[in-house]
N, CA, C and O atoms as a Maestro MAE file, in Angstrom:
{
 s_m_m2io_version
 :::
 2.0.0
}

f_m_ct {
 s_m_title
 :::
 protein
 m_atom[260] {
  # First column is atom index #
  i_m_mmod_type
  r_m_x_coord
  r_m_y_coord
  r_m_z_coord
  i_m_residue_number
  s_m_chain_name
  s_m_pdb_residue_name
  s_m_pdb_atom_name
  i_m_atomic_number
  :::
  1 25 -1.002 35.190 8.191 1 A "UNK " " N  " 7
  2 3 -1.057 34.020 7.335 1 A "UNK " " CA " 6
  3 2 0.127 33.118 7.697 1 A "UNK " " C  " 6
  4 15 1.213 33.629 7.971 1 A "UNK " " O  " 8
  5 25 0.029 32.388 7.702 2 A "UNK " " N  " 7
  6 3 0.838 30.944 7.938 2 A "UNK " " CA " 6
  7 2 1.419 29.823 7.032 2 A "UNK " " C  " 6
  8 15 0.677 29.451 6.123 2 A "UNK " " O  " 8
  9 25 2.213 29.436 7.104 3 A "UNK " " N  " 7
  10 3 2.929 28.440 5.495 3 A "UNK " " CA " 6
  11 2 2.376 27.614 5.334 3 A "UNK " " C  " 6
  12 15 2.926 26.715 4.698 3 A "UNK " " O  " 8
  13 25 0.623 27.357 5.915 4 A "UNK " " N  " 7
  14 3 -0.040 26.238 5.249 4 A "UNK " " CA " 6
  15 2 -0.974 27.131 4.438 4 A "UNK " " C  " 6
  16 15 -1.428 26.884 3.320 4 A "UNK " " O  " 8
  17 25 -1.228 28.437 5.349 5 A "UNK " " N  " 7
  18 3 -2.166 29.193 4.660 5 A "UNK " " CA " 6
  19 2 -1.705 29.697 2.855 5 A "UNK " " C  " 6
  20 15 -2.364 29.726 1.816 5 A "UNK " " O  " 8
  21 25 -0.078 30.078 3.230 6 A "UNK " " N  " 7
  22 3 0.446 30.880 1.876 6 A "UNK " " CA " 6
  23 2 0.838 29.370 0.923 6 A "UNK " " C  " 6
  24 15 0.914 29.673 -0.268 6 A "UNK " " O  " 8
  25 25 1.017 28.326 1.088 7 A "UNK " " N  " 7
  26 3 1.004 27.112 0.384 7 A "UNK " " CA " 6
  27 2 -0.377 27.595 -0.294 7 A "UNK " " C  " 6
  28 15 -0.379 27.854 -1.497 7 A "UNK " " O  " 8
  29 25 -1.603 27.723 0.506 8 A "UNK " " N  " 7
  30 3 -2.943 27.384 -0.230 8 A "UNK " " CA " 6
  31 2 -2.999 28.315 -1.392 8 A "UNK " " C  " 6
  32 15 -3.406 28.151 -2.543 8 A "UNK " " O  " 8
  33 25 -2.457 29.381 -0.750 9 A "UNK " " N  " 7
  34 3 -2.978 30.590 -1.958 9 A "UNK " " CA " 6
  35 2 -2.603 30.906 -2.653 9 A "UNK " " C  " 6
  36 15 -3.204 31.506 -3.544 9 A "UNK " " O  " 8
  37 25 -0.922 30.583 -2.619 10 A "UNK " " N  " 7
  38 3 -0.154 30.377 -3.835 10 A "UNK " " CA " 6
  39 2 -0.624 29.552 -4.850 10 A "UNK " " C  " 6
  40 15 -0.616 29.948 -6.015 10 A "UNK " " O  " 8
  41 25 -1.184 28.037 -4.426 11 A "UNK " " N  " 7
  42 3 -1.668 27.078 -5.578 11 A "UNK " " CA " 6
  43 2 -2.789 27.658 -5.847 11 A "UNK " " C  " 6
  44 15 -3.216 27.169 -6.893 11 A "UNK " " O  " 8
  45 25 -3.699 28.691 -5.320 12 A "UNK " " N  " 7
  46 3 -4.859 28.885 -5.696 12 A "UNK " " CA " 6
  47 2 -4.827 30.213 -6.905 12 A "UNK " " C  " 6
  48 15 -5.772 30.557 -7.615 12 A "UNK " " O  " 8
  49 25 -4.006 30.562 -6.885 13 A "UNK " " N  " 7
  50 3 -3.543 31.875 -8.021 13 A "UNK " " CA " 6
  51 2 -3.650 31.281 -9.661 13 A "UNK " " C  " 6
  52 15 -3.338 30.250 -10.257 13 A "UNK " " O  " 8
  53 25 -4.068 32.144 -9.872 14 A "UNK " " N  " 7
  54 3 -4.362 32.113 -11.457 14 A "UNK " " CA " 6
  55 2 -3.507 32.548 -12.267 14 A "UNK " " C  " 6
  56 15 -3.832 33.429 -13.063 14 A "UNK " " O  " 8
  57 25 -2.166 32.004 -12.247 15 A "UNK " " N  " 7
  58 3 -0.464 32.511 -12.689 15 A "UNK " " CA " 6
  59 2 -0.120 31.304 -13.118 15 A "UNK " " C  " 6
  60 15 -0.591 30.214 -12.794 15 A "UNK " " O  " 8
  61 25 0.953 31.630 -14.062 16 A "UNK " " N  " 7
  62 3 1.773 30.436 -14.652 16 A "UNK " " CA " 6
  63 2 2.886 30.145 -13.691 16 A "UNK " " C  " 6
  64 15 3.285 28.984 -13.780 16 A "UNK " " O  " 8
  65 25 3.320 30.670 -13.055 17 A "UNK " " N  " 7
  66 3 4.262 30.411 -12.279 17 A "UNK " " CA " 6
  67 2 3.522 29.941 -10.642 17 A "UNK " " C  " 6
  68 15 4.286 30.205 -9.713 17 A "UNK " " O  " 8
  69 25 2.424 29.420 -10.293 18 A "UNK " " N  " 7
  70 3 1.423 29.285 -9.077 18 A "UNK " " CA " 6
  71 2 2.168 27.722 -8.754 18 A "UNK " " C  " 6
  72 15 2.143 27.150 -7.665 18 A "UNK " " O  " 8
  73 25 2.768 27.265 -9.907 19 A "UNK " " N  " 7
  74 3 3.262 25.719 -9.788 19 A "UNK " " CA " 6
  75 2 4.751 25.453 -9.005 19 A "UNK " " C  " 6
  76 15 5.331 24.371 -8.918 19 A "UNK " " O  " 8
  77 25 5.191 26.756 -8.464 20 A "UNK " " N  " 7
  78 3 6.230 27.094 -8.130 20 A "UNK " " CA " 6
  79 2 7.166 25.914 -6.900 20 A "UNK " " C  " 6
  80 15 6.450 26.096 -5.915 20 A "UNK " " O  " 8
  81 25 7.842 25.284 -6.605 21 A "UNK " " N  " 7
  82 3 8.331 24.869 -5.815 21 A "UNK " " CA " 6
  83 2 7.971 25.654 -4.636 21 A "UNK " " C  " 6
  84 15 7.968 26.881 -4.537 21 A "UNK " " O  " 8
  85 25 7.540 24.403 -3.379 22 A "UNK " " N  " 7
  86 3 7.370 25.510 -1.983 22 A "UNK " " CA " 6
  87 2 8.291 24.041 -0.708 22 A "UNK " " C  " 6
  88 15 8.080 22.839 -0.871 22 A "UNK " " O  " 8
  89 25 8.905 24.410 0.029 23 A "UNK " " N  " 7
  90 3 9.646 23.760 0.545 23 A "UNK " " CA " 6
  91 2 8.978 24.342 1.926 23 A "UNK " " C  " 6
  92 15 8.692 25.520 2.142 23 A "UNK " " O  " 8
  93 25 8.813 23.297 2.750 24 A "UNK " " N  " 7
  94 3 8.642 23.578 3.965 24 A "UNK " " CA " 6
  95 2 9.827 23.351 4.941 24 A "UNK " " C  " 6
  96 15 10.331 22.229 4.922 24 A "UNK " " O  " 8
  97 25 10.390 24.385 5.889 25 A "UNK " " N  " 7
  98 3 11.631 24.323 6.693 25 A "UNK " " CA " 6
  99 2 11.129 24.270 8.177 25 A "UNK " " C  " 6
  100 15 11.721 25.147 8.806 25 A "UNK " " O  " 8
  101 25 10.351 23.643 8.890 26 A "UNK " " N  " 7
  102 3 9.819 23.745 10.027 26 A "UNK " " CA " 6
  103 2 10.312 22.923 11.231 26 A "UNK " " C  " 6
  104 15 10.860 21.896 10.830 26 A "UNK " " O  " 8
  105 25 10.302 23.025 12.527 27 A "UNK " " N  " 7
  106 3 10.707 22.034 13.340 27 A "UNK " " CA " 6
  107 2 9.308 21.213 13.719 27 A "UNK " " C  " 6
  108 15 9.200 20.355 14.596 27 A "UNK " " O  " 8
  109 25 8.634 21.530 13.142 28 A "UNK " " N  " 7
  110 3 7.340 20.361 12.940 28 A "UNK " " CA " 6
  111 2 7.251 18.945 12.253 28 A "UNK " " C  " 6
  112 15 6.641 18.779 11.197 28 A "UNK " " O  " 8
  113 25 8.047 17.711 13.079 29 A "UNK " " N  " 7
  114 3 8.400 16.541 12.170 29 A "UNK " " CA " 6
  115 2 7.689 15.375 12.226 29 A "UNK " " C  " 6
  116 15 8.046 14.277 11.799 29 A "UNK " " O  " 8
  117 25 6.744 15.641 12.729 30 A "UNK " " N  " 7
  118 3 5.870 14.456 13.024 30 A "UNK " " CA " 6
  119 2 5.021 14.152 11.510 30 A "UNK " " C  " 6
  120 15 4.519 15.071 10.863 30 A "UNK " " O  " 8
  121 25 4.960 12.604 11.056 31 A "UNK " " N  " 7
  122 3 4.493 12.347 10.090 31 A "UNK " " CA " 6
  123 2 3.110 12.909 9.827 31 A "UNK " " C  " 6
  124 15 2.844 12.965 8.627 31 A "UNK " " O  " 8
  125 25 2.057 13.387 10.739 32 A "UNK " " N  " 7
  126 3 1.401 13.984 10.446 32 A "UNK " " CA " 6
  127 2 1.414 15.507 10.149 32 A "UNK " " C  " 6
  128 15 0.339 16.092 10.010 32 A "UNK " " O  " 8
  129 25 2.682 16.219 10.038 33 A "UNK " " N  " 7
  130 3 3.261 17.869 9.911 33 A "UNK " " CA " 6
  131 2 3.624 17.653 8.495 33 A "UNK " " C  " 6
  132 15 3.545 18.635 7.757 33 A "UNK " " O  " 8
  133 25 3.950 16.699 8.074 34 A "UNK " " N  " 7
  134 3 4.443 16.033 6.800 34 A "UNK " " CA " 6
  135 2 3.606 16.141 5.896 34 A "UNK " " C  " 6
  136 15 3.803 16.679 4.807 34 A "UNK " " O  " 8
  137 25 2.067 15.371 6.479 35 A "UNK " " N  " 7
  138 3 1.380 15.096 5.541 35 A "UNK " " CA " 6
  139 2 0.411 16.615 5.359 35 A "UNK " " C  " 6
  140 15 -0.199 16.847 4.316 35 A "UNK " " O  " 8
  141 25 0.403 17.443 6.400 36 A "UNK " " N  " 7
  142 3 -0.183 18.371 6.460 36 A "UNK " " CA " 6
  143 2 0.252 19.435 5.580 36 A "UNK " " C  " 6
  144 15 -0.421 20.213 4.904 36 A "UNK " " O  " 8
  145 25 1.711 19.302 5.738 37 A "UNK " " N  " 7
  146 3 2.399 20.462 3.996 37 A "UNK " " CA " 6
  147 2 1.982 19.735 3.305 37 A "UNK " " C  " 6
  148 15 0.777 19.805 3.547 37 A "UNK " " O  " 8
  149 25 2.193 18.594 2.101 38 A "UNK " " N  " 7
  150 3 2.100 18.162 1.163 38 A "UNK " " CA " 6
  151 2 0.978 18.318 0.719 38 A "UNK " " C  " 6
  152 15 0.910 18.482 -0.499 38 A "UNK " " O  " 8
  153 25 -0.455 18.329 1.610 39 A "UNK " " N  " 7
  154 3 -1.585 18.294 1.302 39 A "UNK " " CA " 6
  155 2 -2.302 19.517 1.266 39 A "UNK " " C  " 6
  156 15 -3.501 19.597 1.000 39 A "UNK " " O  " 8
  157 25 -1.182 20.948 1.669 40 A "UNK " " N  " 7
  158 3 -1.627 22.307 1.850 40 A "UNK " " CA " 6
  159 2 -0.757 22.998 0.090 40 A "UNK " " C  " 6
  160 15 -0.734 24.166 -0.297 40 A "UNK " " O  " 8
  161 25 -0.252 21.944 -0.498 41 A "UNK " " N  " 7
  162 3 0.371 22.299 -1.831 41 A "UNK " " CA " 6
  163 2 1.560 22.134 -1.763 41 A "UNK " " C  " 6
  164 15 2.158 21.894 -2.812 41 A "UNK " " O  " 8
  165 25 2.205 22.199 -0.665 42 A "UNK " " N  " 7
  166 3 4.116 22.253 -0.473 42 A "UNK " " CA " 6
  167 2 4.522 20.645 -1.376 42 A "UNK " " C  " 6
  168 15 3.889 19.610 -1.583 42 A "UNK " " O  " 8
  169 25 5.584 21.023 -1.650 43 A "UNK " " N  " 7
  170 3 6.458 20.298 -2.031 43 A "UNK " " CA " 6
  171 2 7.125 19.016 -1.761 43 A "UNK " " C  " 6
  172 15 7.141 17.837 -2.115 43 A "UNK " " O  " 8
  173 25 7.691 19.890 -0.918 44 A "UNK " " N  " 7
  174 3 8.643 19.134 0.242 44 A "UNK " " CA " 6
  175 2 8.715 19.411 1.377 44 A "UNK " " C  " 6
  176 15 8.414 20.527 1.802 44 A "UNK " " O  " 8
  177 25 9.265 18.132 2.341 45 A "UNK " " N  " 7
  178 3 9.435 18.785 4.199 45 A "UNK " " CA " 6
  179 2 10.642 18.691 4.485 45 A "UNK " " C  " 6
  180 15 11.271 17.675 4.188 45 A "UNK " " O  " 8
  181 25 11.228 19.767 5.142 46 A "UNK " " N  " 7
  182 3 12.491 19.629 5.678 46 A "UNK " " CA " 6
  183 2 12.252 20.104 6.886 46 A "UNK " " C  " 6
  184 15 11.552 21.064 7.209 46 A "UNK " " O  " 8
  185 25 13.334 18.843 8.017 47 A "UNK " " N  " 7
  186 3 13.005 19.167 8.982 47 A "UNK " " CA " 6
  187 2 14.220 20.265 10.073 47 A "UNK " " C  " 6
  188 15 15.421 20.275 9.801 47 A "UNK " " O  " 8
  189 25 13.780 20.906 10.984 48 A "UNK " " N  " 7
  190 3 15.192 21.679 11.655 48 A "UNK " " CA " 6
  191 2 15.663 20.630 13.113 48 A "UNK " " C  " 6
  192 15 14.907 20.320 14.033 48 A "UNK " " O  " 8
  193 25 16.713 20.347 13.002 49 A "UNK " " N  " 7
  194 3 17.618 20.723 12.154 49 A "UNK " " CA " 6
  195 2 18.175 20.384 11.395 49 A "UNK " " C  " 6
  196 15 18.611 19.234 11.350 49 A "UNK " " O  " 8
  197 25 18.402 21.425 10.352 50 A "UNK " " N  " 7
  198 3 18.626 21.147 8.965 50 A "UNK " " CA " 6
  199 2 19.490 20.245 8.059 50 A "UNK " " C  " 6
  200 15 20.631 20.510 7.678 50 A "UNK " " O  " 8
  201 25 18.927 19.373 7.834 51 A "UNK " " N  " 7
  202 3 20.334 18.201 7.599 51 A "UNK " " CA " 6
  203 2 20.452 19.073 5.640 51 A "UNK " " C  " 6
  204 15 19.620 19.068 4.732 51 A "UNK " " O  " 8
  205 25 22.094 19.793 5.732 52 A "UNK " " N  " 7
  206 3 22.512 19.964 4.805 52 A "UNK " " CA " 6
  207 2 22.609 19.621 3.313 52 A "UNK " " C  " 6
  208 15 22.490 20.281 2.281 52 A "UNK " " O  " 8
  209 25 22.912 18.140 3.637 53 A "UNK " " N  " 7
  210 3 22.832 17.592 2.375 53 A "UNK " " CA " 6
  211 2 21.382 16.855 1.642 53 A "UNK " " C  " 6
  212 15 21.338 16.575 0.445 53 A "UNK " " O  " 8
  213 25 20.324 16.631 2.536 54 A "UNK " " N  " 7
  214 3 18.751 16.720 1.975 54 A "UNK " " CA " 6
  215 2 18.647 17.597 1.633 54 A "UNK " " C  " 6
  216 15 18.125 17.616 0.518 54 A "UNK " " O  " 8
  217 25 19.001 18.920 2.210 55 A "UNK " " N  " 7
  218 3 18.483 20.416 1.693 55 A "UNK " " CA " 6
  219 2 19.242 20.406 0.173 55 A "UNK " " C  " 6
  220 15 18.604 20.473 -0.877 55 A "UNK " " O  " 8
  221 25 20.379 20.331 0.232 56 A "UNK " " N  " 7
  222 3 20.754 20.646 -1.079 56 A "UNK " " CA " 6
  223 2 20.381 19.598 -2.049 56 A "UNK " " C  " 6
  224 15 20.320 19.969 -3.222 56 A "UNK " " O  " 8
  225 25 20.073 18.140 -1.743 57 A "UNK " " N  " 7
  226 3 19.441 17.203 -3.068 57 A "UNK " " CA " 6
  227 2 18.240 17.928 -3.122 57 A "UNK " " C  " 6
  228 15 17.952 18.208 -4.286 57 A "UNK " " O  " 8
  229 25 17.400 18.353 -2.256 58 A "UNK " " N  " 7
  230 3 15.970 19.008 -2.635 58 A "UNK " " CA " 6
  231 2 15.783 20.095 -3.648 58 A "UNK " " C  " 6
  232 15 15.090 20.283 -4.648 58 A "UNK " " O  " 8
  233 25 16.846 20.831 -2.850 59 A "UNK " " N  " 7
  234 3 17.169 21.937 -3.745 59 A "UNK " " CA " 6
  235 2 17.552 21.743 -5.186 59 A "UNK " " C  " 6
  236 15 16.975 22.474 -5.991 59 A "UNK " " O  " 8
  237 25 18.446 20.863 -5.654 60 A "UNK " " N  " 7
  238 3 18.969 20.326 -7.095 60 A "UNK " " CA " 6
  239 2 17.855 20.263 -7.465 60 A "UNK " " C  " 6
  240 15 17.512 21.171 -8.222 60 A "UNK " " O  " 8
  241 25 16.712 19.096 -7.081 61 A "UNK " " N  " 7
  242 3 15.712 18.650 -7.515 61 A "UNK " " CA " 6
  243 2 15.083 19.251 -8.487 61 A "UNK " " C  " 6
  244 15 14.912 18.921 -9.660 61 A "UNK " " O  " 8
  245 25 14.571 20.676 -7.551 62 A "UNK " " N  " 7
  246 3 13.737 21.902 -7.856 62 A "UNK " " CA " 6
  247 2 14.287 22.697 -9.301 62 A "UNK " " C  " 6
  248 15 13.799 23.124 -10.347 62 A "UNK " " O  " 8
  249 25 15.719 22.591 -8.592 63 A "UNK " " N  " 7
  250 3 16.426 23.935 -9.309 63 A "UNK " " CA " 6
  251 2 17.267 24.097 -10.350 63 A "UNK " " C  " 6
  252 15 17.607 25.154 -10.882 63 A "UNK " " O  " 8
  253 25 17.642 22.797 -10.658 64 A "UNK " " N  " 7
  254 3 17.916 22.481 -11.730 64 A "UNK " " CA " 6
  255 2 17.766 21.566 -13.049 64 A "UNK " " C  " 6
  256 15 17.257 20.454 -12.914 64 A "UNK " " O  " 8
  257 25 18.151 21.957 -14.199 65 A "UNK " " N  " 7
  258 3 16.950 21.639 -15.263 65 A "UNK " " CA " 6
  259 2 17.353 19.734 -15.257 65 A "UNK " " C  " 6
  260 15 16.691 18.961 -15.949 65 A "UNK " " O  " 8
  :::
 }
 m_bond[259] {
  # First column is bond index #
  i_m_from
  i_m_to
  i_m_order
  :::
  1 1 2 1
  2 2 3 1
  3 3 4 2
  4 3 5 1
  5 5 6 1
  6 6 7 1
  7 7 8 2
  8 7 9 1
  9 9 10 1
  10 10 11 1
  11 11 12 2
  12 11 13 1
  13 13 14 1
  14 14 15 1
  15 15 16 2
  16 15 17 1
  17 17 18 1
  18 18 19 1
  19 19 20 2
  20 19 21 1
  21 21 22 1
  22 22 23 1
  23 23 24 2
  24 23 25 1
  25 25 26 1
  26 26 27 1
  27 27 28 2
  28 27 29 1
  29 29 30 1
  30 30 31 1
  31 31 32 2
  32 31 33 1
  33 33 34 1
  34 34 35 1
  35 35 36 2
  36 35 37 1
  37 37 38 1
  38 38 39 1
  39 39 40 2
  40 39 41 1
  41 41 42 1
  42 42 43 1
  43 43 44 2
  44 43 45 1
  45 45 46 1
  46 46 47 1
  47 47 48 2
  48 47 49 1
  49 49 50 1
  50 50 51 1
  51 51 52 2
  52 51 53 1
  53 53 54 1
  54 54 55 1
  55 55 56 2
  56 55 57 1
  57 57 58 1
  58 58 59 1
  59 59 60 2
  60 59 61 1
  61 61 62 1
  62 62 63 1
  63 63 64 2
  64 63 65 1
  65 65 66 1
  66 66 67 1
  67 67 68 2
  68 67 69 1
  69 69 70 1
  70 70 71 1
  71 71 72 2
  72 71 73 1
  73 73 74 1
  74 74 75 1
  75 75 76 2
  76 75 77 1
  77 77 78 1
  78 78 79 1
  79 79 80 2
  80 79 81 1
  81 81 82 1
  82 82 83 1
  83 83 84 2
  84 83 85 1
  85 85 86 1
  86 86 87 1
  87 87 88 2
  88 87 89 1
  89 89 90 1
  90 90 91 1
  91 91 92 2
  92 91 93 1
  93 93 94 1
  94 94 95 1
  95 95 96 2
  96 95 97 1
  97 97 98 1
  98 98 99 1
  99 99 100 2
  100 99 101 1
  101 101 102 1
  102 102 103 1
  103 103 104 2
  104 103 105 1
  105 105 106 1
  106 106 107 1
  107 107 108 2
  108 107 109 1
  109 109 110 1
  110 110 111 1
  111 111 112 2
  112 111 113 1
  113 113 114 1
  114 114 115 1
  115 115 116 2
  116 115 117 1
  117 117 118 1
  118 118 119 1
  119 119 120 2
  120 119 121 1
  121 121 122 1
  122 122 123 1
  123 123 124 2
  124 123 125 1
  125 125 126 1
  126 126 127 1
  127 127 128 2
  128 127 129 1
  129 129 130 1
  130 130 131 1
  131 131 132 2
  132 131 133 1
  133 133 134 1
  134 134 135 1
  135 135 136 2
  136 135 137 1
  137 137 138 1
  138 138 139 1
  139 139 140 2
  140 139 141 1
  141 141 142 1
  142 142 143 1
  143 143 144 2
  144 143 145 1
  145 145 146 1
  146 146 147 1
  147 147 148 2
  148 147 149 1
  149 149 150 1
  150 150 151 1
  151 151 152 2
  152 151 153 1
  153 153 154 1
  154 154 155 1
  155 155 156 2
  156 155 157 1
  157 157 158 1
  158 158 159 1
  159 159 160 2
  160 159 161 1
  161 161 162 1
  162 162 163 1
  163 163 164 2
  164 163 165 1
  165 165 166 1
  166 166 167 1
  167 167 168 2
  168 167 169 1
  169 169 170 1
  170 170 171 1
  171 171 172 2
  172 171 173 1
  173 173 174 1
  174 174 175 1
  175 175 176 2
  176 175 177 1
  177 177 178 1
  178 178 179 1
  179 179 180 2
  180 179 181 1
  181 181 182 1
  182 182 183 1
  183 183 184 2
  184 183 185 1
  185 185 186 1
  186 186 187 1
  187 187 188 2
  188 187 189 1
  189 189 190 1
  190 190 191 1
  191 191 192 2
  192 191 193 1
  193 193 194 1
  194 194 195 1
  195 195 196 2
  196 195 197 1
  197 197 198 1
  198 198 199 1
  199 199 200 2
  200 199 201 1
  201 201 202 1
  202 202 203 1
  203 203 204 2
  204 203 205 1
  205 205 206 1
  206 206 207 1
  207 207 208 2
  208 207 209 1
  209 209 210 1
  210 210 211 1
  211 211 212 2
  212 211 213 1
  213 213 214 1
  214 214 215 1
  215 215 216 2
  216 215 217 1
  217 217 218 1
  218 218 219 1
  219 219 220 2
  220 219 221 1
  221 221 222 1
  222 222 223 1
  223 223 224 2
  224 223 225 1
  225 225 226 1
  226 226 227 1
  227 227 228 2
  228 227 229 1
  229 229 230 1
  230 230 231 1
  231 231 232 2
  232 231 233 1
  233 233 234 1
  234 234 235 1
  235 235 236 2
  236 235 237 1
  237 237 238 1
  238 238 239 1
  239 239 240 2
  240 239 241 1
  241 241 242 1
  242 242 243 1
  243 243 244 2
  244 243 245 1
  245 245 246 1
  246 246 247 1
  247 247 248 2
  248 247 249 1
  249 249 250 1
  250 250 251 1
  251 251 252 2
  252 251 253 1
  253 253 254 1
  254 254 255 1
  255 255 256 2
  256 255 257 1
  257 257 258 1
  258 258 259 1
  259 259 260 2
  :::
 }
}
């Protein structure tokens, strides 16, 4: 399974928690890799390499109330 596949099946679960934040970390940056998480359930795209400080506003985003 693959992180477009486990995106799908995570949103497809019948759980309260299925709404979960999913962050994609891939060196796949082409606007169409973009649109391909977002539309497989992910969240967000981050691309490698990892620019630090997107990761951590993303992260706030998610993770705190």
């Amino acid at each position: 399974m693959n992180g477009y596949e486990a995106a799908k099946a995570i949103r497809a679960l019948d759980r309260p928690d299925a709404d979960l934040p999913i962050i994609a970390m891939t060196a796949d940056a082409f606007s169409d890799d973009i649109q391909r998480c977002l539309a497989c359930g992910m969240n967000e795209h981050v691309a490698k390499p990892i620019d630090m400080d997107r990761l951590t506003q993303i992260l706030k985003k998610y993770l705190l109330p």
